[in-house]
MARFI-978099 format. One record per residue (C-alpha): residue number from 0; residue in three letters; chain; x, y, z. Coordinates in pm, whole numbers. Example, Ala and Ser with C-alpha at 12.3 -4.5 7.8 and 13.67 -1.06 7.14 Angstrom:
REM MARFI-978099
R   n res chain      u      v      w
R   0 ALA     A   1230   -450    780
R   1 SER     A   1367   -106    714
REM end
This chain:
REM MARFI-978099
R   n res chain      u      v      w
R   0 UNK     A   -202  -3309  -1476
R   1 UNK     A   -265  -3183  -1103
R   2 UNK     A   -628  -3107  -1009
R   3 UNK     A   -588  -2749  -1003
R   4 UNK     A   -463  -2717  -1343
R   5 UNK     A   -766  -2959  -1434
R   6 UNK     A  -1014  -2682  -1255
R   7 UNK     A   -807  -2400  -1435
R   8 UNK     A   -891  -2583  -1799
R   9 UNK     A  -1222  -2659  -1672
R  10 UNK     A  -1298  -2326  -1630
R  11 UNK     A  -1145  -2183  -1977
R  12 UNK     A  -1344  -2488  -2116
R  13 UNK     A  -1692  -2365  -1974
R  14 UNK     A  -1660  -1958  -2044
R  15 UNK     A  -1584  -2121  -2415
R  16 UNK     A  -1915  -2314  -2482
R  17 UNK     A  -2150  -2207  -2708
R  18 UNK     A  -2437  -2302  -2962
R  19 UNK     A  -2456  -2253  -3335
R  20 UNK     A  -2523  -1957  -3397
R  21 UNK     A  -2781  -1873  -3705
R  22 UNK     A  -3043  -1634  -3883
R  23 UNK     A  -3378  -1627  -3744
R  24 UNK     A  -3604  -1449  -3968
R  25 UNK     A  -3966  -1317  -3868
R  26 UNK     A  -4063   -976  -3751
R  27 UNK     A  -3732   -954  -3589
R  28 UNK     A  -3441  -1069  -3786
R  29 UNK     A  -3122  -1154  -3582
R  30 UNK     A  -2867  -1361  -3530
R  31 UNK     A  -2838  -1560  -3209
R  32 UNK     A  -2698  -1829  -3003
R  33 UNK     A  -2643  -1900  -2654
R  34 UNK     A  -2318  -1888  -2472
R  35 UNK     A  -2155  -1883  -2106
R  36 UNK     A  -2217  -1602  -1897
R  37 UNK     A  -1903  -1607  -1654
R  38 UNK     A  -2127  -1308  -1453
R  39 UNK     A  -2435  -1523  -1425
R  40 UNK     A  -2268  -1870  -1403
R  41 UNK     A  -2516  -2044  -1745
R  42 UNK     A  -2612  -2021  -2030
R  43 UNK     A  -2698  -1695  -2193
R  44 UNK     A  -2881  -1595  -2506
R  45 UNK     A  -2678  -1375  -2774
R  46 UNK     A  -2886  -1161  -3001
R  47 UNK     A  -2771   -922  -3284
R  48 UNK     A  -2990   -724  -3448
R  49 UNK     A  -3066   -698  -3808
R  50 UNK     A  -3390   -482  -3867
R  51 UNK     A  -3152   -172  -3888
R  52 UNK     A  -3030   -319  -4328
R  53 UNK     A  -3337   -256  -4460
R  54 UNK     A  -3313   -438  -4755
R  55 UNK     A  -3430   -842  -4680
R  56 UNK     A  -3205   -934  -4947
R  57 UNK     A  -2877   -683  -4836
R  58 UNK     A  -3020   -842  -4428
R  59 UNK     A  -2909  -1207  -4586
R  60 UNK     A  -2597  -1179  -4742
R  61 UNK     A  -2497   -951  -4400
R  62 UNK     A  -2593  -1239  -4194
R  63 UNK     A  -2454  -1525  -4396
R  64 UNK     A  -2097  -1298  -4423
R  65 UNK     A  -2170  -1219  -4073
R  66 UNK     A  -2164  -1626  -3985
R  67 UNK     A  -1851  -1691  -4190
R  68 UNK     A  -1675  -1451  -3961
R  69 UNK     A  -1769  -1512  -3629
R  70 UNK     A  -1855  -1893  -3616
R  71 UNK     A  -1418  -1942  -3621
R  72 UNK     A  -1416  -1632  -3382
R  73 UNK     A  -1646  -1848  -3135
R  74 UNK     A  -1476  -2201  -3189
R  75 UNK     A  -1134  -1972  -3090
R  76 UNK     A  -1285  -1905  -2757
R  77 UNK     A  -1421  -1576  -2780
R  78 UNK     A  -1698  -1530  -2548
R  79 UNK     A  -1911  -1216  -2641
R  80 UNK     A  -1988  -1133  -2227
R  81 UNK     A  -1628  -1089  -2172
R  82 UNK     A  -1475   -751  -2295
R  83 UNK     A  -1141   -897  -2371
R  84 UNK     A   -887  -1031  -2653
R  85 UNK     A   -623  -1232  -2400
R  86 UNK     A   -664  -1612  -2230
R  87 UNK     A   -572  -1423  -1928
R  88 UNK     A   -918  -1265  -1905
R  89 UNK     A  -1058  -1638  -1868
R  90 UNK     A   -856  -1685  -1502
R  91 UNK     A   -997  -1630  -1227
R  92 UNK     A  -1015  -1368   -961
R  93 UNK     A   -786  -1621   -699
R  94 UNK     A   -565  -1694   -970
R  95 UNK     A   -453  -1317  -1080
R  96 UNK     A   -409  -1252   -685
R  97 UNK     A   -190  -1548   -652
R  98 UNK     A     22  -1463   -958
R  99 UNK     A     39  -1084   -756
R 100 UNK     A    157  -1229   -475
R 101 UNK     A    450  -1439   -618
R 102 UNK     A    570  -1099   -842
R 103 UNK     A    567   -906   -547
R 104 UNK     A    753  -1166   -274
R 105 UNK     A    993  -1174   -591
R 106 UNK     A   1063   -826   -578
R 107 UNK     A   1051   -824   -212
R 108 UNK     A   1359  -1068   -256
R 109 UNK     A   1556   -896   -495
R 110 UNK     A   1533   -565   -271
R 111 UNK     A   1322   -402   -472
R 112 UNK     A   1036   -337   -244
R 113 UNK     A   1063   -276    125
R 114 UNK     A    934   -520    368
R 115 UNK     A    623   -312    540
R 116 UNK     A    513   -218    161
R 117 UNK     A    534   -604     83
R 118 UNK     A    357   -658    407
R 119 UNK     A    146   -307    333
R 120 UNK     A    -18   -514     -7
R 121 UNK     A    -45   -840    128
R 122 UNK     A   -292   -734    393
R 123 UNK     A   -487   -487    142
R 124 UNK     A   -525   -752   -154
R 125 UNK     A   -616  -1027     89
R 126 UNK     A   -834   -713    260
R 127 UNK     A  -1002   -730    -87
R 128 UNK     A  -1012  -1097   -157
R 129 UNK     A  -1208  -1193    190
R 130 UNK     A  -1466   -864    129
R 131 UNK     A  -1518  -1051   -215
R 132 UNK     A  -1587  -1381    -61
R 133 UNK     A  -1834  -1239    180
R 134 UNK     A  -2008  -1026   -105
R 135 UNK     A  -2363  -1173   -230
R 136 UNK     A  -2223  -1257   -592
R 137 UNK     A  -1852  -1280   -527
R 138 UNK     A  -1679  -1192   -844
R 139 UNK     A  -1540  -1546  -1031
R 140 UNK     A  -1271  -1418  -1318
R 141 UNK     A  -1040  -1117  -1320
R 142 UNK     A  -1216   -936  -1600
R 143 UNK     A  -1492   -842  -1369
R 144 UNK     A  -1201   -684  -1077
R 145 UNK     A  -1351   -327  -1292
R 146 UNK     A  -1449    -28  -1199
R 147 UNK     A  -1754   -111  -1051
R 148 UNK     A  -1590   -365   -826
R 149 UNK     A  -1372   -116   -686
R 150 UNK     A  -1602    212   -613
R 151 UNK     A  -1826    -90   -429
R 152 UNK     A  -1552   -197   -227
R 153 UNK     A  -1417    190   -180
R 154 UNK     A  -1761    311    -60
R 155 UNK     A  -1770    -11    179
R 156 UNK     A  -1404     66    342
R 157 UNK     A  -1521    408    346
R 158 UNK     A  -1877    439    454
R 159 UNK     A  -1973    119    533
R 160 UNK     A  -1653     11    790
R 161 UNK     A  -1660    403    839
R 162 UNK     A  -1267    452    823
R 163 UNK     A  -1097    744    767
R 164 UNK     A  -1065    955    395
R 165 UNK     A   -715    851    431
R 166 UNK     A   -743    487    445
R 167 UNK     A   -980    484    149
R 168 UNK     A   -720    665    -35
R 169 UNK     A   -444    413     55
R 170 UNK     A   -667    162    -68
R 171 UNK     A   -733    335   -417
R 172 UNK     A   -332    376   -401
R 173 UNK     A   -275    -34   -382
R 174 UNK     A   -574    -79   -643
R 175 UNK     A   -409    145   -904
R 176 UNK     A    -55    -56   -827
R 177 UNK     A   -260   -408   -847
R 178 UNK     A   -458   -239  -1159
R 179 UNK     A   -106   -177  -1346
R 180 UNK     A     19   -517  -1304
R 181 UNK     A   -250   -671  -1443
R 182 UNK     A   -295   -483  -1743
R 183 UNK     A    113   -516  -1789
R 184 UNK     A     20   -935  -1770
R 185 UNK     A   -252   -884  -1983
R 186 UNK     A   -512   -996  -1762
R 187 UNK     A   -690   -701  -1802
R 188 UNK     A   -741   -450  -2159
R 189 UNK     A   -737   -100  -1961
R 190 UNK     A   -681     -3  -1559
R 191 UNK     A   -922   -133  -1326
R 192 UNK     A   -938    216  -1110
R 193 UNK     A   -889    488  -1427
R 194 UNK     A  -1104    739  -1340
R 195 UNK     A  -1119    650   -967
R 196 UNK     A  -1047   1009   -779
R 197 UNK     A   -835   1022   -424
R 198 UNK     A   -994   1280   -173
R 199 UNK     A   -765   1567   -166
R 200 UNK     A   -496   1517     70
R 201 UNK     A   -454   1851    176
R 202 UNK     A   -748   1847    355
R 203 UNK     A   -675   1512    527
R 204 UNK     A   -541   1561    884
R 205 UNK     A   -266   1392    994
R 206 UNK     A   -385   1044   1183
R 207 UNK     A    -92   1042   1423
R 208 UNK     A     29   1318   1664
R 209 UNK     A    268   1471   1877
R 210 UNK     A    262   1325   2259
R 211 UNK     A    187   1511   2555
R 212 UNK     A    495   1617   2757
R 213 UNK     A    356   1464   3057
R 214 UNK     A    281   1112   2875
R 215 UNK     A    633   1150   2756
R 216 UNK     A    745   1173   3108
R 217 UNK     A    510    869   3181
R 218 UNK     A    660    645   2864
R 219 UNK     A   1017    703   2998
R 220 UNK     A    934    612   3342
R 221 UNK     A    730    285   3177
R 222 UNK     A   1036    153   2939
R 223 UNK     A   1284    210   3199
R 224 UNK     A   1115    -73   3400
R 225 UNK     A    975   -227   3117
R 226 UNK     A   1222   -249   2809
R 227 UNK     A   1516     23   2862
R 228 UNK     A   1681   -158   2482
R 229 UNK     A   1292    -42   2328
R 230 UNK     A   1399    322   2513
R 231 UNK     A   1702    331   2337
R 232 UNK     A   1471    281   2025
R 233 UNK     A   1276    512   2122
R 234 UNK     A   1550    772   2215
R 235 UNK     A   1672    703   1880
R 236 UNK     A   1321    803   1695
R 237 UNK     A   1242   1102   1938
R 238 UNK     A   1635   1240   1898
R 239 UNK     A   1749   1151   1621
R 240 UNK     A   1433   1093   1373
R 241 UNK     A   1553    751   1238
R 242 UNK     A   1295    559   1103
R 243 UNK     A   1213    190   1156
R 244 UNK     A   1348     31    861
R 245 UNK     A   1653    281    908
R 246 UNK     A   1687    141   1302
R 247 UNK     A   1670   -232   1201
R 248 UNK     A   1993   -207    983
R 249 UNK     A   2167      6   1226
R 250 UNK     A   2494   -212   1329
R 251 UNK     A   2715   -133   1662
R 252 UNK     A   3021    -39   1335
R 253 UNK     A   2766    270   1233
R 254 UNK     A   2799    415   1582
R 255 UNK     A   3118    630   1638
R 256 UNK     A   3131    756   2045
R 257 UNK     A   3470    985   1914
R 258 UNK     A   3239   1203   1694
R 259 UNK     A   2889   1166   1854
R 260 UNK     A   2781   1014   1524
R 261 UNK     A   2520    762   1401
R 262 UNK     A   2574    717    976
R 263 UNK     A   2255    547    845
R 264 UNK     A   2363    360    526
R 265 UNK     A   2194    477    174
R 266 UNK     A   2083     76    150
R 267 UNK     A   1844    112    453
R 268 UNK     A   1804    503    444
R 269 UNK     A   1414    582    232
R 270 UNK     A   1533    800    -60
R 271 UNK     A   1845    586    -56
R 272 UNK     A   2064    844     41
R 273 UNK     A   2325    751    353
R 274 UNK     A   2360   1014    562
R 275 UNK     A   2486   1103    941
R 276 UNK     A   2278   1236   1231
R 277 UNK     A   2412   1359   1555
R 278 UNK     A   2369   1132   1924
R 279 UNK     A   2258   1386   2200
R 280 UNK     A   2453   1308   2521
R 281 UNK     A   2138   1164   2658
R 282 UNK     A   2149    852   2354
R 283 UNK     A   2557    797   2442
R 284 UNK     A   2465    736   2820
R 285 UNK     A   2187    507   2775
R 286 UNK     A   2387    340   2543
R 287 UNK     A   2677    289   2778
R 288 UNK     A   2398    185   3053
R 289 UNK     A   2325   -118   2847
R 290 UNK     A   2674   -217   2748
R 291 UNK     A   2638   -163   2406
R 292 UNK     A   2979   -116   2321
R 293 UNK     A   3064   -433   2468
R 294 UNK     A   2906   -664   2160
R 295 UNK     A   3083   -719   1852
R 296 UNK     A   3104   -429   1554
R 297 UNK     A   2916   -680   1338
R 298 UNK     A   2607   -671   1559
R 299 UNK     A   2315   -539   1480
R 300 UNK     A   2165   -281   1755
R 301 UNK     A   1836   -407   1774
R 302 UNK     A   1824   -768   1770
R 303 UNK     A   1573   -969   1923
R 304 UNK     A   1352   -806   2224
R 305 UNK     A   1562   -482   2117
R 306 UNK     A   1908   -608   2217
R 307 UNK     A   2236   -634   2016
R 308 UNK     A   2250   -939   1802
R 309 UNK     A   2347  -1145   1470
R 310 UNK     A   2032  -1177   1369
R 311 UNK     A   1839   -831   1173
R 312 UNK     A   1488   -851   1296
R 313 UNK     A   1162   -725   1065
R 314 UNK     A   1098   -317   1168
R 315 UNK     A    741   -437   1248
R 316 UNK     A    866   -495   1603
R 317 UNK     A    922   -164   1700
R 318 UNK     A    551   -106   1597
R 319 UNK     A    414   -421   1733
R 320 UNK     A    586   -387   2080
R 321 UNK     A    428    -18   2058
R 322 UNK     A    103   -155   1996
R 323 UNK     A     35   -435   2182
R 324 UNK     A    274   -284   2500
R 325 UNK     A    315     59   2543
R 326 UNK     A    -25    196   2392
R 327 UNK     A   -221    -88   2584
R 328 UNK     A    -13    -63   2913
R 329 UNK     A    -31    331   2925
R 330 UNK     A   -403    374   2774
R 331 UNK     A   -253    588   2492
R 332 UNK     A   -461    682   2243
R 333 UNK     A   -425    531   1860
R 334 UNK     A   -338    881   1765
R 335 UNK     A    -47    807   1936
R 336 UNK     A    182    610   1694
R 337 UNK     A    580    517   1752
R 338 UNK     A    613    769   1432
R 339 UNK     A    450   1028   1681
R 340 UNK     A    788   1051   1899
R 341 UNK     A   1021   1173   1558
R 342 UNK     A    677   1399   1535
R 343 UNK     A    724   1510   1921
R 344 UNK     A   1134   1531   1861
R 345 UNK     A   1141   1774   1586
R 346 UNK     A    845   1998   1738
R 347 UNK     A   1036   1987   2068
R 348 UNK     A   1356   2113   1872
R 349 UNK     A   1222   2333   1693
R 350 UNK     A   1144   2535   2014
R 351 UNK     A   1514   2575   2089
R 352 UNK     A   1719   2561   1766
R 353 UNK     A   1715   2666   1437
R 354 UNK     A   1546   2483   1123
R 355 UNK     A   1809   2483    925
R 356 UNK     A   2004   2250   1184
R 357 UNK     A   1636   2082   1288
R 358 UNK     A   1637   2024    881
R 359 UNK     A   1972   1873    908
R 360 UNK     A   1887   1589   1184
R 361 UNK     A   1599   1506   1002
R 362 UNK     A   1744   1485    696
R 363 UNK     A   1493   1646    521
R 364 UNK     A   1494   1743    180
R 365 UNK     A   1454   2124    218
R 366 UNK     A   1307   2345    505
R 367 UNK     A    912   2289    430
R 368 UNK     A    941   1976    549
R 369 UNK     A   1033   2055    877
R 370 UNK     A    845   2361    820
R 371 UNK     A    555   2129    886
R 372 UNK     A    666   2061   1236
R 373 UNK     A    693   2395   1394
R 374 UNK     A    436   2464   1648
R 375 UNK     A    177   2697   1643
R 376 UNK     A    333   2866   1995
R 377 UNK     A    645   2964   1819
R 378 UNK     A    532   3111   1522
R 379 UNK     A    556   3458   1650
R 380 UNK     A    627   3766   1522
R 381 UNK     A   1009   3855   1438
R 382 UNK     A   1167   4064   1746
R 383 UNK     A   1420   4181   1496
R 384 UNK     A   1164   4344   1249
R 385 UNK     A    880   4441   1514
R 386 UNK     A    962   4841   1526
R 387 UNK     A   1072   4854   1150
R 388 UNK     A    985   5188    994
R 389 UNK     A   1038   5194    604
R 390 UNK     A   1043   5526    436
R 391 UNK     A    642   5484    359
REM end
């Protein structure tokens, strides 16, 4: 037996001790004994009340019947501080997280959860697990990950670290996902978070934005020194609305010069849809610039540091390149996100074509969405219905 499965039975071992319990009789009749308090780390008295049977003699044969039942119940393992009727309840906080962890990386495996959501809970449950550690009383076993725990934390990421109403909402989000999993493993008898309410999101403001015409000017005139294969990626958000994931599946075979094309496979796509989007003249030439045409069909287009490759590399690096090079070389501000160039693309087209083919590009589901987008200084009155007269 390794040493962490002897911890693991040590544990299970300790939350099960008890005394005997028995009748004590006096002014106050009850029954008592002492058992582990997981909470408190000891011992911990146990008293249950009699004085309520008023009879002495109906008080005795309720306590001795009493006894019978819950001496086995105790030798079983129950433990009367813990709310709960499965083993699981006796692992630990670490444990339950761990277990998480390997279900999710499983499912990341099999395809059935993207890789920035896998990466997305990673960094919010180990988010959770370090506040925890650095609490006064850290929590010990997953029964107490309850309600309590979690407004604490929320008020902390909220108030205390003073982040947005959004991020304290994404938060409650991954708590109600980690909540389901462990009462579908029975670690846990109901959901951690029910009752937990999200701030309404239709008074959250967007964090990210559109970007200034002349910072656009100033990003080209940075990546075409800097990176012009992260200015095709960026051509490719900004023109064509692709989004990250989308982009790092996106082989030289999906390209078509003929037809002006770029099909995004329903694998990669988000609702798992394929679909095609049209490459404005200005995408072809700065693809031709860099030779793109010249790798093999197999390729993917962005490959390490952006260029064609065999290799598919993680969509964090468009983000990460954005973060750590473009925001920090241009002093952009953190409103200012690589998403904000799709943002800036669809506002800018909005000004010149209609929605229905802005809807189209963007593959949205139906016009509201790209409703969203339109800009306040073209939402203008009609020409076409300005001197309507009606019989009225």
């Amino acid at each position: 037996m390794d040493l962490l499965q002897k911890k693991q039975n040590s544990s299970i071992e300790e939350i099960k001790s008890f005394t005997m319990p028995k009748l004590y009789t006096g002014k106050e009749w009850y029954i008592g004994f002492m058992a582990y308090d997981p909470s408190r780390g000891g011992m911990r008295r146990k008293k249950i009340k009699l004085n309520h049977i008023e009879k002495i003699g109906d008080r005795r044969r309720y306590a001795d019947s009493f006894l019978k039942r819950l001496i086995p119940k105790l030798e079983s393992g129950w433990n009367p501080w813990i709310e709960a009727e499965h083993e699981k309840s006796y692992k630990t906080f670490t444990e339950a997280c761990e277990h998480y962890k390997k279900h999710i990386m499983k499912q990341l495996n099999d395809g059935l959860l993207r890789e920035d959501t896998y990466r997305s809970y990673i960094s919010q449950l180990r988010n959770i697990e370090n506040w925890n550690r650095d609490r006064k009383i850290p929590i010990t076993y997953i029964y107490q990950f309850d309600r309590a725990f979690i407004m604490e934390f929320l008020e902390d990421i909220y108030i205390g670290r003073q982040n947005s109403a959004r991020t304290r909402n994404n938060y409650l989000t991954f708590v109600r996902i980690f909540g389901t999993f462990l009462l579908e493993h029975q670690y846990v008898k109901v959901k951690p978070a029910e009752g937990i309410a999200s701030f309404s999101k239709r008074k959250l403001k967007k964090q990210r934005t559109i970007i200034d015409e002349k910072d656009v000017i100033r990003l080209h005139d940075y990546l075409s020194e800097k990176n012009k294969y992260f200015l095709l990626a960026s051509y490719i958000m900004h023109y064509c609305f692709v989004r990250r994931k989308e982009m790092s599946f996106i082989k030289i075979s999906d390209i078509s010069i003929k037809n002006q094309t770029l099909y995004i496979p329903e694998e990669s796509s988000k609702n798992g849809v394929g679909g095609t989007v049209t490459l404005t003249a200005k995408v072809i030439h700065l693809m031709l610039d860099l030779n793109i045409f010249d790798y093999p069909d197999t390729y993917y287009l962005f490959s390490e540091n952006f260029k064609p490759g065999k290799l598919r590399k993680s969509e964090k690096q468009f983000t990460d390149f954005w973060a750590y090079h473009v925001r920090k070389d241009l002093n952009f501000p953190d409103k200012y996100q690589f998403y904000s160039l799709k943002d800036t693309g669809i506002t800018s087209m909005l000004r010149t074509h209609d929605v229905i083919t802005v809807r189209d590009q963007a593959r949205h589901s139906d016009i509201q969405m790209t409703d969203k987008y339109t800009p306040h200084d073209i939402q203008q009155a009609n020409s076409l219905i300005t001197n309507h007269e009606g019989v009225f």
